[in-house]
N, C-alpha and C positions, 0 to 999 in steps of 0.2 A: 427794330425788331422786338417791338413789347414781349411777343411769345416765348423768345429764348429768357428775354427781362422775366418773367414772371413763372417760366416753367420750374422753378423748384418747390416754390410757394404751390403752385398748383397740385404737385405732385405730394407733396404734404396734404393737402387740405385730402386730395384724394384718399391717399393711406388712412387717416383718421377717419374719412367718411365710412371706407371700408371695413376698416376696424371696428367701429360702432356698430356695422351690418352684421357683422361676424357674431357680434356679443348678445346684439340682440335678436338674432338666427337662434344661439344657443339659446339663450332662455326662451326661447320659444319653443323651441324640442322639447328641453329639461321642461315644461309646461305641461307640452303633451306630452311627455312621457309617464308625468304623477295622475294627468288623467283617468282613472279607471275605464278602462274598454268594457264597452256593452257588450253582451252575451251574441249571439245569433238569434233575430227573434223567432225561429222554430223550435227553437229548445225552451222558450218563457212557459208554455203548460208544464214540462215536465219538470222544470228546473225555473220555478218565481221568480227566488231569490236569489240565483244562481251571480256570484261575480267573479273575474280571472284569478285563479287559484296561482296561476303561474304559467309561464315561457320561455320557451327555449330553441335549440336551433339542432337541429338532424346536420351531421356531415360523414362524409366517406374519405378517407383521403385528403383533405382538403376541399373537398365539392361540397357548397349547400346542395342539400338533397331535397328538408322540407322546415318550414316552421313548425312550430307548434306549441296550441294553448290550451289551456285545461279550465274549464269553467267548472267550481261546483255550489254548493249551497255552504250558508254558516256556520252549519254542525257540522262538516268534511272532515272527517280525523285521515290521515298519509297512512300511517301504518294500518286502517281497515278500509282502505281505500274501495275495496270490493264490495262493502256494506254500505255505499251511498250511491244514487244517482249520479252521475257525473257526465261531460260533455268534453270531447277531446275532439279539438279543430287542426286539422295542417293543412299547409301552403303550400304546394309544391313547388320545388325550384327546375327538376327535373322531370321529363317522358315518361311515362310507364304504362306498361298494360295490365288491366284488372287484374290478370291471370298471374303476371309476377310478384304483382302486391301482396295473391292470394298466397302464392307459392313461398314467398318472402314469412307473410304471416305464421302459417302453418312451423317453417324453420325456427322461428322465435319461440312458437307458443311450445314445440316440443326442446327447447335450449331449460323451458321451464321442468320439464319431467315426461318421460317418454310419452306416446300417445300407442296405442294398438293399431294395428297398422288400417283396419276397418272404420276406426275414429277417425284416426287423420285424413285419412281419404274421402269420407263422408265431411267432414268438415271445411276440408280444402275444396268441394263441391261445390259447399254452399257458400264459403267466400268469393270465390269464381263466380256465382250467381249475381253476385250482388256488386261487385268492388267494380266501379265503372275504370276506363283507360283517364289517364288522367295527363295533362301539357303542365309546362310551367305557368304559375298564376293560380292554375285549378284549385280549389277550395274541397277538401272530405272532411267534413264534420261527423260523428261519432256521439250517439248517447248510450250509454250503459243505466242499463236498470236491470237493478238487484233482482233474482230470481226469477226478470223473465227474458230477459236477454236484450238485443239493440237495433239500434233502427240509426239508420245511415241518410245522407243528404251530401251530393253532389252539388256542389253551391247553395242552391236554394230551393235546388229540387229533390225532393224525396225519392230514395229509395227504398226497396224492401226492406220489412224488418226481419230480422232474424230471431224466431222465437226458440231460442234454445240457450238457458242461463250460463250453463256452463260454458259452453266455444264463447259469451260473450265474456264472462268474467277472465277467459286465458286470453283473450283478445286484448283485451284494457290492461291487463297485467304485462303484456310487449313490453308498454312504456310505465308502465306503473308499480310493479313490483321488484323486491329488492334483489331478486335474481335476472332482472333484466340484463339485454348487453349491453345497453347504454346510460350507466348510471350518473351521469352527470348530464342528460338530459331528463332523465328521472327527478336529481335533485331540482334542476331548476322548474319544472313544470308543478311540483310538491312545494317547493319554496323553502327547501331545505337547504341546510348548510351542508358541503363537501364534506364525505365521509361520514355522516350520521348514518346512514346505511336504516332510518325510521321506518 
């Protein structure tokens, strides 16, 4: 019975094959991982030189909720984050419908400083206009531009833009400002260190 004769030998040579599989799996991550991620090429007009500023990960509970990365250009300073072009992509891991996202939105932007109640309602409008129902996988990509406000894209299809600076600059500030409610998705999309609070 060679098989039993030789089945430790075998099971050695295997382990090692796998082992070597393992190591060179990981350096193949650890590869891609030091790769720089391309932009989305519908934000290249607005944002040339734009490369991943930073990433991070949305959770509730323990539930991924959504990814998300933040594209900006060379001269990006965190703490004037609202004075540059910028591009903010998430993944969704969960369901939603536009109208939640809108409703959800709005709850953030007034966590930043009240709204009048005709503001918020006029704004929650126009987020509802615009914010499609979204599955897990779905891709919203996000540009903020300074003083005229943003323009949206449901994977890789456009949507309206929203010409109004201010709803876009308290929109980007959700995830971008130091008053956010989620500051340690905050640091890592800025590429900040824990508690700089930049």
């Amino acid at each position: 019975m060679p098989f039993y004769r030789y089945s430790p030998l075998m099971r050695l040579v295997r382990v090692q094959l796998l082992a070597a599989a393992m190591v060179l799996g990981v350096a193949d991550l650890s590869a891609a991982a030091d790769q720089p991620a391309a932009p989305p090429a519908f934000i290249h007009p607005a944002l040339p030189e734009a490369t991943l500023q930073g990433q991070g990960q949305m959770r509730f509970l323990g539930l991924r909720i959504y990814d998300a990365r933040l594209w900006a250009g060379p001269r990006f300073e965190a703490a004037d984050f609202d004075a540059y072009p910028l591009a903010l992509e998430l993944t969704y891991h969960r369901a939603f419908t536009g109208t939640a996202i809108a409703q959800r939105s709005i709850e953030e932007i007034e966590r930043q400083g009240k709204l009048p109640p005709a503001q918020a309602q006029r704004w929650l409008t126009a987020l509802i206009a615009v914010l499609p129902d979204v599955q897990p996988g779905d891709r919203l990509t996000g540009l903020y531009q300074p003083g005229v406000g943003m323009r949206l894209w449901h994977g890789r299809q456009a949507l309206a833009a929203i010409d109004d600076a201010e709803l876009a600059r308290r929109f980007f500030a959700i995830w971008l400002s130091p008053s956010t409610s989620e500051p340690d998705l905050r640091n890592d999309l800025l590429a900040l260190e824990s508690g700089t609070g930049s």
